[in-house]
N, C-alpha and C positions, 0 to 999 in steps of 0.2 A: 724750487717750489712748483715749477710746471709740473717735473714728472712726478711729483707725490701728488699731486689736483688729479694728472690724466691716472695713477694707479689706484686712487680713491676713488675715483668716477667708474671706472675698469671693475673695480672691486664689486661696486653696488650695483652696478650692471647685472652683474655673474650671480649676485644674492638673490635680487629681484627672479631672477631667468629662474633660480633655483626654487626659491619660493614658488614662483609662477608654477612650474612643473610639480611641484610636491602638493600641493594645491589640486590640481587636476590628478594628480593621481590617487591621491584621498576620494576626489568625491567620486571616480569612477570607480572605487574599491568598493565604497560606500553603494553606488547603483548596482554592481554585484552581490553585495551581501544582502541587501533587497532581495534581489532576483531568486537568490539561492534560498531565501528563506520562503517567498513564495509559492521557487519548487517544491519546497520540504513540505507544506502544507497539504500541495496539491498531492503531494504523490502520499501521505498520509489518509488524505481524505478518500486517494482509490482504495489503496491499502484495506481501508475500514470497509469501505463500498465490497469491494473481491470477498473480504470474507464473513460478511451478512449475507451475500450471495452464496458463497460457499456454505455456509451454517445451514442456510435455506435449501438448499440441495439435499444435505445430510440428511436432513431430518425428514427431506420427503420421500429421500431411498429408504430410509428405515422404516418408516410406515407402510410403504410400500411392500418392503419385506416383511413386514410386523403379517398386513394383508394375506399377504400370501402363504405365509405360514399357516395361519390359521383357517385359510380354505384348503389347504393341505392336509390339516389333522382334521378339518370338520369331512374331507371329504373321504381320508382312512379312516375316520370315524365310524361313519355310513358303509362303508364296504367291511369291515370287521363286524358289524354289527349284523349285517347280513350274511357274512359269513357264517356267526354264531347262530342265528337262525336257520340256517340252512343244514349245523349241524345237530341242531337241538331238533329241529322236525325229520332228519335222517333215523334217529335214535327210536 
């Protein structure tokens, strides 16, 4: 009877320990998957931030270029124009 008392005592001993550890390892999986889901957020929220900033860039080189364009042709405009005049008073 003793050594079935000391292998039952031995037993829940080793369950406890097991539990105990199963235990701690859940909730530290649980404070990672936290963790992980926080990063996900953050790195979502740059993600959006980078390319509002990027959209914003785009749209100001194009303009930009839109600008320039059109002092390009307003300024071959002007110089064709004068061209043409220069040959129409030749004539």
């Amino acid at each position: 009877m003793e050594t079935l008392s000391f292998v039952l005592g031995m037993s829940l001993v080793v369950v406890i320990a097991v539990a105990v550890v199963a235990v701690i390892g859940f909730v530290k999986a649980r404070k990672i998957e936290i963790e992980l889901e926080h990063i996900t957020v953050d790195i979502h929220r740059q993600l959006d931030t980078n390319q509002t900033e990027l959209h914003q860039r785009v749209d100001y080189s194009h303009r930009r270029i839109d600008d320039f364009e059109k002092e390009v042709f307003s300024q071959l405009d002007s110089r064709l124009d004068k061209l043409e005049n220069k040959l129409i008073t030749k004539k």
